[in-house]
C-alpha positions as CSV (number, residue, x, y, z in Angstrom):
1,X,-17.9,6.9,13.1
2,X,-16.5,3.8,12.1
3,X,-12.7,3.0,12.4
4,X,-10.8,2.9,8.9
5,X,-9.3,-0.9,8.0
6,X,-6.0,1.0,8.3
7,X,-6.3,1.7,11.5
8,X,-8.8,-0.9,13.3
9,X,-5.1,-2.9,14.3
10,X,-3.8,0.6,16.1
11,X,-7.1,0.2,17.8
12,X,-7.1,-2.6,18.5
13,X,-3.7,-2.7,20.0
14,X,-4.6,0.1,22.5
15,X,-7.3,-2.2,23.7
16,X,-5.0,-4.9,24.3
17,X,-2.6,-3.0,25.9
18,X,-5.2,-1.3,28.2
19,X,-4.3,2.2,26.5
20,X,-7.9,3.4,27.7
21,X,-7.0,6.9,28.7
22,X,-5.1,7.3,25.5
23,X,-7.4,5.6,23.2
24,X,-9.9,7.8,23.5
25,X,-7.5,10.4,22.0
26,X,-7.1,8.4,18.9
27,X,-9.8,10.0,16.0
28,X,-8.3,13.1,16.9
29,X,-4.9,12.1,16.7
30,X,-5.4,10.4,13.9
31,X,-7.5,13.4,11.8
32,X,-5.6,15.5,12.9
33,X,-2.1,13.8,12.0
34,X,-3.2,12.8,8.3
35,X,-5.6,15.7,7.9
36,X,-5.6,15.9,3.8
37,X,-6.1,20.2,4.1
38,X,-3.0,20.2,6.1
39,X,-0.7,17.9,3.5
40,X,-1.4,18.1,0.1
41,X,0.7,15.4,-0.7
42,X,-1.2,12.7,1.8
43,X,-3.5,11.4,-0.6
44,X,-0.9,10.4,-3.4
45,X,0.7,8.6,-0.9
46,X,-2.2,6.9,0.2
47,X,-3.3,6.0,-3.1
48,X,0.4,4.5,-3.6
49,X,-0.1,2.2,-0.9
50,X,-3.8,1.4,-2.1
51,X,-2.7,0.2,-5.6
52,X,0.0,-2.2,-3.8
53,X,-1.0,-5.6,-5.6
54,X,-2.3,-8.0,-3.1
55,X,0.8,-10.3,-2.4
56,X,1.2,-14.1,-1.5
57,X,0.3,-15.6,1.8
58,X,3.5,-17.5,2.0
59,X,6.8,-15.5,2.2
60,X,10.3,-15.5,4.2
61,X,10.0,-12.7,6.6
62,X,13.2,-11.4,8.5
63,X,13.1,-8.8,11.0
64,X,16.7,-9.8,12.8
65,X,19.1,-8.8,9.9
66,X,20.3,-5.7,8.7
67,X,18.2,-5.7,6.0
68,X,14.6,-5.6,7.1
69,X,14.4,-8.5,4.2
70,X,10.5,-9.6,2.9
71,X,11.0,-13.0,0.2
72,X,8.2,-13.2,-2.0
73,X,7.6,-14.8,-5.4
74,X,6.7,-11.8,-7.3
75,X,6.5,-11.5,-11.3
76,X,8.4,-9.3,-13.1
77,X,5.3,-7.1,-13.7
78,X,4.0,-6.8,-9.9
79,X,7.8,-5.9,-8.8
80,X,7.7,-3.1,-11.6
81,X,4.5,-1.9,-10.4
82,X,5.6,-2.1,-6.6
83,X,8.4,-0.6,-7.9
84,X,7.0,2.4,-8.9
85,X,4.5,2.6,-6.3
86,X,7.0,2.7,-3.5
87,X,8.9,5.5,-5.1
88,X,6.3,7.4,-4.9
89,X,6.6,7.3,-1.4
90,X,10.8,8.6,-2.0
91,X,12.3,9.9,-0.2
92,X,13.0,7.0,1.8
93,X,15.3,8.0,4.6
94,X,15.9,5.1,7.1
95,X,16.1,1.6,6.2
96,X,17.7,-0.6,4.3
97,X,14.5,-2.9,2.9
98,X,14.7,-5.7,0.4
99,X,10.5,-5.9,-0.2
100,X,10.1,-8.7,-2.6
101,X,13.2,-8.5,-4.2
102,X,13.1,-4.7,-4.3
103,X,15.9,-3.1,-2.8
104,X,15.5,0.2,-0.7
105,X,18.5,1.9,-1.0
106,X,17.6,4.7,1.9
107,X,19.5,7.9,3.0
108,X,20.9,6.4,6.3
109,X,22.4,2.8,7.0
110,X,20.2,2.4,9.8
111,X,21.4,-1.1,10.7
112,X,24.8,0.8,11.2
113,X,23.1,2.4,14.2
114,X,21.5,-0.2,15.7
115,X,24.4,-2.4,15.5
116,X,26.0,0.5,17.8
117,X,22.9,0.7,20.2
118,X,22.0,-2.8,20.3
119,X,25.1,-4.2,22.4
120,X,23.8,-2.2,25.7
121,X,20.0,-2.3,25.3
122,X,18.2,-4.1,28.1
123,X,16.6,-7.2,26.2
124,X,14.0,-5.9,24.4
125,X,12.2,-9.4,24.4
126,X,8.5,-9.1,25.8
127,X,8.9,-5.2,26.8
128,X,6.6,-2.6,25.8
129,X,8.5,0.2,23.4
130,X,8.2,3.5,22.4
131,X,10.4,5.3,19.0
132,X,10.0,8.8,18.9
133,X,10.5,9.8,15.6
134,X,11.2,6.5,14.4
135,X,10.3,7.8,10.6
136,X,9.7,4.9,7.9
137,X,9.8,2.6,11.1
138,X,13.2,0.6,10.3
139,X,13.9,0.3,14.2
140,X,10.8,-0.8,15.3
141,X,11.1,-3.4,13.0
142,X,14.2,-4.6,14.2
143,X,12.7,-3.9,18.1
144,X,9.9,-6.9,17.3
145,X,12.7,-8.9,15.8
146,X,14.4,-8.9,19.0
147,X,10.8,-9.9,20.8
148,X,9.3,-7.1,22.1
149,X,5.6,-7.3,22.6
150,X,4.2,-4.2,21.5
151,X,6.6,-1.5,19.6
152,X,4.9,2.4,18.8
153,X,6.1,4.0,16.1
154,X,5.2,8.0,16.9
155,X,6.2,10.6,14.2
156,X,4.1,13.6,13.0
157,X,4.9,13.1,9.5
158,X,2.3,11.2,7.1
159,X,5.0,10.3,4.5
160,X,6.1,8.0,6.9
161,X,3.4,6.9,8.1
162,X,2.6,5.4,4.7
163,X,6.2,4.6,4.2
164,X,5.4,2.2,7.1
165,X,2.1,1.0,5.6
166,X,3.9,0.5,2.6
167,X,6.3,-2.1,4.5
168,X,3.7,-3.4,6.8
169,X,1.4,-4.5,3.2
170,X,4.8,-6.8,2.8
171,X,5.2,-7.8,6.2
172,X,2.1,-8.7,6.8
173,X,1.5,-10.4,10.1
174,X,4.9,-11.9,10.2
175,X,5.4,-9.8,13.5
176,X,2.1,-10.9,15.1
177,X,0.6,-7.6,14.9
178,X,3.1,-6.1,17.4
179,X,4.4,-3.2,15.6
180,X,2.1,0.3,14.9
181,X,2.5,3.7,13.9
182,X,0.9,6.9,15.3
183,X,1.3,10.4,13.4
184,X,2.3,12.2,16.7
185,X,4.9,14.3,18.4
186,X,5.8,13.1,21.6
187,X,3.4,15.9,22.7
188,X,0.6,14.1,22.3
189,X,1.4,11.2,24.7
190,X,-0.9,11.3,27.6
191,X,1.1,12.9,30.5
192,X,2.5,10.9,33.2
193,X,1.9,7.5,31.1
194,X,4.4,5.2,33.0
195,X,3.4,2.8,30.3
196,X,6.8,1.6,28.2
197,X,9.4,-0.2,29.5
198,X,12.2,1.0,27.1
199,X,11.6,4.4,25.1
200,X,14.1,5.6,22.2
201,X,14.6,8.8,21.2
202,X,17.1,8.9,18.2
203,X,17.9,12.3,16.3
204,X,15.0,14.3,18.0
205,X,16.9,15.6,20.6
206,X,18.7,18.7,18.8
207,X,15.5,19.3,16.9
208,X,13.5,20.4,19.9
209,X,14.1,24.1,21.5
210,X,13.3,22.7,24.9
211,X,15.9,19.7,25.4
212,X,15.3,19.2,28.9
213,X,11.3,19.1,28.0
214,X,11.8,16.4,25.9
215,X,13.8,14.2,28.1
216,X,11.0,14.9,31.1
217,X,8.9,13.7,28.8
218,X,10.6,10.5,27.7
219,X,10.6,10.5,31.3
220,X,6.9,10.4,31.8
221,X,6.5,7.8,29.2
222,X,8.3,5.4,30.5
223,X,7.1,3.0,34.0
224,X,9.4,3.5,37.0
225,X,12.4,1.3,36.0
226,X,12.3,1.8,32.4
227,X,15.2,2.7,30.0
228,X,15.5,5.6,27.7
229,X,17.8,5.4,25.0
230,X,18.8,8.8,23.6
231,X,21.2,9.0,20.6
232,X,21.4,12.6,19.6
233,X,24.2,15.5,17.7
234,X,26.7,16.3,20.6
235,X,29.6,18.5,20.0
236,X,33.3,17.8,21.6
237,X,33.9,19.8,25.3
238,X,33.8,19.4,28.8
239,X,30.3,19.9,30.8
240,X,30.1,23.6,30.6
241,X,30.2,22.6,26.3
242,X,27.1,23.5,24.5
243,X,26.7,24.8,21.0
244,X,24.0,26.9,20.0
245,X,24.2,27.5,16.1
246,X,22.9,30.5,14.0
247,X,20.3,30.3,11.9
248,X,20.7,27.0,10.3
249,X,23.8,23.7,11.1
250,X,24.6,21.2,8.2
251,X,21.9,23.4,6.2
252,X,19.5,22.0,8.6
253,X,17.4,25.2,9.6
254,X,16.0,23.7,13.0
255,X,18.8,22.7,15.2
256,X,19.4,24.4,18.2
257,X,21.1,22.5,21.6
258,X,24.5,20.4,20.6
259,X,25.7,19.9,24.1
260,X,29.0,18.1,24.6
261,X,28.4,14.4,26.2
262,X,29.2,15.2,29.4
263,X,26.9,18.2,29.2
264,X,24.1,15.8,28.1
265,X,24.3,13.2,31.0
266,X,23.9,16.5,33.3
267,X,21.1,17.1,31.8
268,X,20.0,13.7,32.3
269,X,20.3,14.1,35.4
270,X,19.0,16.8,36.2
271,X,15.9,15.4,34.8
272,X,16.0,13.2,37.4
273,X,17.3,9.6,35.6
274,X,19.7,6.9,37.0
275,X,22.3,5.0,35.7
276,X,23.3,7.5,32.9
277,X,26.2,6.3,30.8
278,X,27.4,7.3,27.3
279,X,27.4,4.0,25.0
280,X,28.8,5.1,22.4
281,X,30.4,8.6,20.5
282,X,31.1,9.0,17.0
283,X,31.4,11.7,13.8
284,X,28.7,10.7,11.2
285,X,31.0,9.0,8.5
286,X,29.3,10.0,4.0
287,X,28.9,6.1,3.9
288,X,26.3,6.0,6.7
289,X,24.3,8.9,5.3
290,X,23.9,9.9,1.6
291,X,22.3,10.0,-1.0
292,X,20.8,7.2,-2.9
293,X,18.5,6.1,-5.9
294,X,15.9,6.6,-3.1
295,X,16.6,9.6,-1.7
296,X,18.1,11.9,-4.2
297,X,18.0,14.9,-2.9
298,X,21.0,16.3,-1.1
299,X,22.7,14.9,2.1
300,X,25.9,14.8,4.1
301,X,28.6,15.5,1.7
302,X,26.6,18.2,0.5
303,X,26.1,20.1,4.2
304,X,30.1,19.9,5.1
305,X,33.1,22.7,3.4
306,X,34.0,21.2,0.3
307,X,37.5,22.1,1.6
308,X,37.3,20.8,4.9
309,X,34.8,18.4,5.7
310,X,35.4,18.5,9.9
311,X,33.3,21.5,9.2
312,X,30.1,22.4,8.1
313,X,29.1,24.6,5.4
314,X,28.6,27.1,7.8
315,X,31.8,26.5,10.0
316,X,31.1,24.2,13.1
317,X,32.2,20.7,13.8
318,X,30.9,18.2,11.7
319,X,28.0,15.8,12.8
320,X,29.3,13.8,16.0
321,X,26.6,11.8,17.4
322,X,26.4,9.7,20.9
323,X,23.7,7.1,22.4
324,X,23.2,7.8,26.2
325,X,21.6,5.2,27.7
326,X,19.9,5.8,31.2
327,X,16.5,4.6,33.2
328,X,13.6,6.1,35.0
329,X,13.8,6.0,38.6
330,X,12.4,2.8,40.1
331,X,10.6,4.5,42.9
């Protein structure tokens, strides 16, 4: 069967990497992932990114700022039309992007975060990375800014995957080919890869009803020396802390663990990780996450008591969140 243009680079890139084991995984994956029966949406979005006009070899591309920033000459009529083609894509959640002069507004200041996480990452220059759940792909952007040689995006949904096509048509090969996407859960890594050298895992943590699961398999992914970077919801407490909410938390219906901090690192540790130390702790402030011209539905403000907002609507602490930093054993 042959391999769709789209994904020939992802390919490609498993080649390079000597991925064998996993790239023989990678039609199913990939059916599977963007299987048209499963997402009725999937081929609108695909057509949006399709009809994106072919753009100008030269342009400014910056992968280092806040703004993952593309500078194109564009006339007025091909920004309209990329425009509207890239709201079709909406809604956009993590960014910001300036795409030819377009701005994308998105749900989260995601440069806020990394500006917290960025201080006490290993130098990501020439390392192999992994982003679970890295959704329109904003921080693996800003991972091959800072050098890395090969960054995978994994993240079962197809929005973003074509969210990330979307920015890739602007990007072009400004980042040597070194950034991809795979529509996977961290399931679907091959077990007891030992491949990356640093693997992030930001906001999946409280979505997953097996925590310590999840960090075993970060674990796995990673080659013995390699550094996980977990940012996650924690709540305040001592090590015994761990919330379990009811049926839904900030109107999010599938949240279950929210340990304390301390609680977390045990659990690191447990898992059987070195060098665990909480980076940074902080409550989720309505300027990092709202909503925007690009993601209109409702967000923060919405989820927390209109007469209190330490609380959620349905009475816990607000959103606190913390980045734990910690490596894979070297032997």
């Amino acid at each position: 069967m042959p391999i769709p243009p789209a994904h020939r680079p992802l390919y490609q890139a498993f080649v390079d990497q000597g991925l064998d084991s996993w790239l023989a995984r990678l039609p199913e994956q990939l059916a599977h992932g963007l299987d048209r029966k499963r997402f009725g949406d999937l081929p609108a979005w695909e057509k949006a990114v399709a009809k994106l006009p072919p753009l100008p070899s030269a342009r400014d591309v910056s992968l280092s700022t806040d703004t993952v920033t593309v500078d194109l000459p564009l006339s007025d009529s091909q920004r309209r039309q990329c425009d509207n083609l890239l709201r079709k894509l909406a809604p956009w959640r993590k960014g910001p992007y300036s795409l030819g002069g377009i701005h994308i507004d998105t749900e989260w200041r995601s440069d806020w975060k990394w500006q917290r996480v960025a201080p006490y990452l290993a130098p990501l220059k020439h390392r192999k990375v992994l982003d679970v759940g890295g959704g329109s792909g904003y921080h693996a952007w800003r991972m091959a800014g800072e050098g890395a040689d090969f960054v995978l995006v994994i993240d079962p949904s197809p929005r973003f995957f074509w969210q990330f096509q979307a920015v890739r048509h602007f990007i072009g090969d400004a980042d040597e080919g070194r950034t991809h996407f795979l529509p996977v859960g961290i399931e679907d890594i091959p077990e007891k890869l030992a491949f990356f050298d640093t693997a992030f895992s930001m906001g999946v943590l409280y979505h997953r009803p097996s925590p310590l699961e999840h960090l075993h398999q970060l674990k796995d992914a990673l080659r013995p020396g390699g550094e996980m970077v977990l940012e996650t919801l924690v709540v305040e407490g001592d090590a015994t802390t761990v919330l379990l909410p009811g049926e839904r938390y900030a109107a999010m219906p599938n949240v279950y663990f929210l340990p304390s901090s301390q609680a977390l690192c045990q659990w690191i540790e447990r898992c059987g990780f070195d060098n665990v130390r909480v980076v940074d702790e902080a409550l989720t402030s309505l300027d990092e996450q709202r909503a925007t011209d690009w993601m209109t539905f409702q967000s923060l403000e919405d989820f927390l008591d209109p007469n209190d907002p330490s609380r959620t609507l349905e009475g816990y602490p607000a959103p606190r969140r913390a980045v734990v930093i910690a490596n894979k054993p070297s032997a």
